[in-house]
C-alpha positions as CSV (number, residue, x, y, z in Angstrom):
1,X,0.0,0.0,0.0
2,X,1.6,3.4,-0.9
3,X,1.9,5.9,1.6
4,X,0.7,9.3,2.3
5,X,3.3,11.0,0.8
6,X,3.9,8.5,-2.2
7,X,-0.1,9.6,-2.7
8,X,0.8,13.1,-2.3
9,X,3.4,12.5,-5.0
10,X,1.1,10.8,-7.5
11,X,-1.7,14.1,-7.0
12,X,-3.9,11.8,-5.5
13,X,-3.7,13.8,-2.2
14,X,-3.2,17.6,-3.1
15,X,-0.5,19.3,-1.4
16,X,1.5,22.8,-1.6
17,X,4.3,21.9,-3.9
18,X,7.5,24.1,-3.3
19,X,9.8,22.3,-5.5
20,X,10.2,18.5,-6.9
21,X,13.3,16.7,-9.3
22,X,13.4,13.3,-10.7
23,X,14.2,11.9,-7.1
24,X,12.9,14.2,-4.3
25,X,9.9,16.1,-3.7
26,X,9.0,18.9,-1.3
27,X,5.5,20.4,0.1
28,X,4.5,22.5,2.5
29,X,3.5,20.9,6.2
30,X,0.1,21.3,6.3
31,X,0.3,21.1,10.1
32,X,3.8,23.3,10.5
33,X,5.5,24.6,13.4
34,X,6.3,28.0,11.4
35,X,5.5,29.7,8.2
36,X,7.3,27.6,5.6
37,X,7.4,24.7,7.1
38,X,8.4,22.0,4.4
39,X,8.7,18.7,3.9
40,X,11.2,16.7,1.7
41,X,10.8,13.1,0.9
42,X,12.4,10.8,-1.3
43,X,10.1,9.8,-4.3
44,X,11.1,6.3,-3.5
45,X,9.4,4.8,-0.8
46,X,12.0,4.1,1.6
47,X,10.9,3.7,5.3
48,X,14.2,5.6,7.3
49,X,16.1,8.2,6.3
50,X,19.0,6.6,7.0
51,X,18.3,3.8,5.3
52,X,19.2,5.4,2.2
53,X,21.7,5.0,0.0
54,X,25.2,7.4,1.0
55,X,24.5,9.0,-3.2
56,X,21.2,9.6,-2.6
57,X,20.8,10.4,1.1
58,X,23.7,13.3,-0.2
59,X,21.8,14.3,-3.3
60,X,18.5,14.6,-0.9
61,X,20.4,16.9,1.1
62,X,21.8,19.0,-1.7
63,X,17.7,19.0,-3.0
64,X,16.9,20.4,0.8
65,X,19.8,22.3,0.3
66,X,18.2,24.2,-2.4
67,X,15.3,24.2,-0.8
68,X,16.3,25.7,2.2
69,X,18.3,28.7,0.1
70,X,14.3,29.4,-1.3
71,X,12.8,29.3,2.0
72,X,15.2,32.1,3.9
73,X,14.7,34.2,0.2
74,X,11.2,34.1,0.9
75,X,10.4,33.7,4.6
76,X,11.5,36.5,6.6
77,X,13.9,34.1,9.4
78,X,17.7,33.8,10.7
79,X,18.1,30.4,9.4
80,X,16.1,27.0,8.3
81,X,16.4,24.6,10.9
82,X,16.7,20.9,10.1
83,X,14.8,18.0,11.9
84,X,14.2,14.3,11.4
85,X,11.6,12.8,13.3
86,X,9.6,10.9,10.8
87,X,7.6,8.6,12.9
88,X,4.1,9.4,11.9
89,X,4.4,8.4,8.0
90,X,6.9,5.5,7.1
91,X,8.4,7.2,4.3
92,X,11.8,9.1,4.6
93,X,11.4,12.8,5.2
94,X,12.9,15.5,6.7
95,X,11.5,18.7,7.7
96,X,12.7,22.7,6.9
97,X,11.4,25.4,9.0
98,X,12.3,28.5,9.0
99,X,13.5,29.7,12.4
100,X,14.7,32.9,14.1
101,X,15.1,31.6,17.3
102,X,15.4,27.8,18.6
103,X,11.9,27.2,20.1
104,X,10.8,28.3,16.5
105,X,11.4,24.4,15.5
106,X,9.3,23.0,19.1
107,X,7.2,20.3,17.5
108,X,5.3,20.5,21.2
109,X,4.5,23.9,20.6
110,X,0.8,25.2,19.6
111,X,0.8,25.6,16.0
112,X,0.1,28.1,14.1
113,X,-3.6,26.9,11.7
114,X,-2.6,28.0,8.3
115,X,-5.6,29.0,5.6
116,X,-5.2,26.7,2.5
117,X,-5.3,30.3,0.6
118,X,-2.1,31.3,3.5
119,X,-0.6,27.8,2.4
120,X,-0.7,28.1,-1.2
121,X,1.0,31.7,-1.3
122,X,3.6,30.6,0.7
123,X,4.4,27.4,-1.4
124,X,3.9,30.3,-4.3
125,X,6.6,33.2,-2.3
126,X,8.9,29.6,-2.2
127,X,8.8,28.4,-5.2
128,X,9.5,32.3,-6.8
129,X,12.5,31.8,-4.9
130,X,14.1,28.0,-6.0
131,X,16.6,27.7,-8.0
């Protein structure tokens, strides 16, 4: 059975696309911790990150690299913090969020309850932005 984001992948589940390669893919959290909060996932199902390949788990990293570079040109923040949790989907994935200050990235924070119409321009202000 695929998973969430393998259906999000295929359209079959719409997301906020921000950017998306032969390999990798990257959307907008639709439960985020901070504006811009994006995920990237491999578009091979692969349960843990770190199961990997080394090639690929680096080229994922240069995609969220890029990624990352888009975010901070479009999200007013210090930096885009990096976090693997990934226990809720069983698909590789890690998570950018922009980030001014440390508790910025608190996944046991309240969250802020984006619009879809907040979502999409922010996917829109990201996207502008990747190169």
């Amino acid at each position: 059975m695929a998973t969430l984001f393998s259906r999000i992948i295929a359209g079959e589940i719409p997301c906020h696309k921000v950017a998306e390669d032969d390999e990798f893919f990257a959307f907008l959290d639709i439960n985020p911790v901070a504006t811009g909060h994006t995920l990237v996932v491999p578009k091979q199902e692969t349960d843990y990150l770190f199961d990997l390949d080394d090639a690929q788990l680096g080229r994922m990293m240069a995609f969220a690299k890029r990624v990352a570079a888009a975010q901070k040109a479009a999200i007013p923040c210090k930096r885009v913090g990096l976090t693997v949790i990934g226990l809720e989907v069983p698909h590789a994935h890690i998570h950018l969020v922009p980030i001014s200050r440390e508790s910025d990235i608190s996944f046991g924070k309240e969250r802020p309850a984006p619009s879809a119409e907040s979502l999409a321009e922010t996917a829109g202000e990201i996207r502008k932005k990747y190169k």
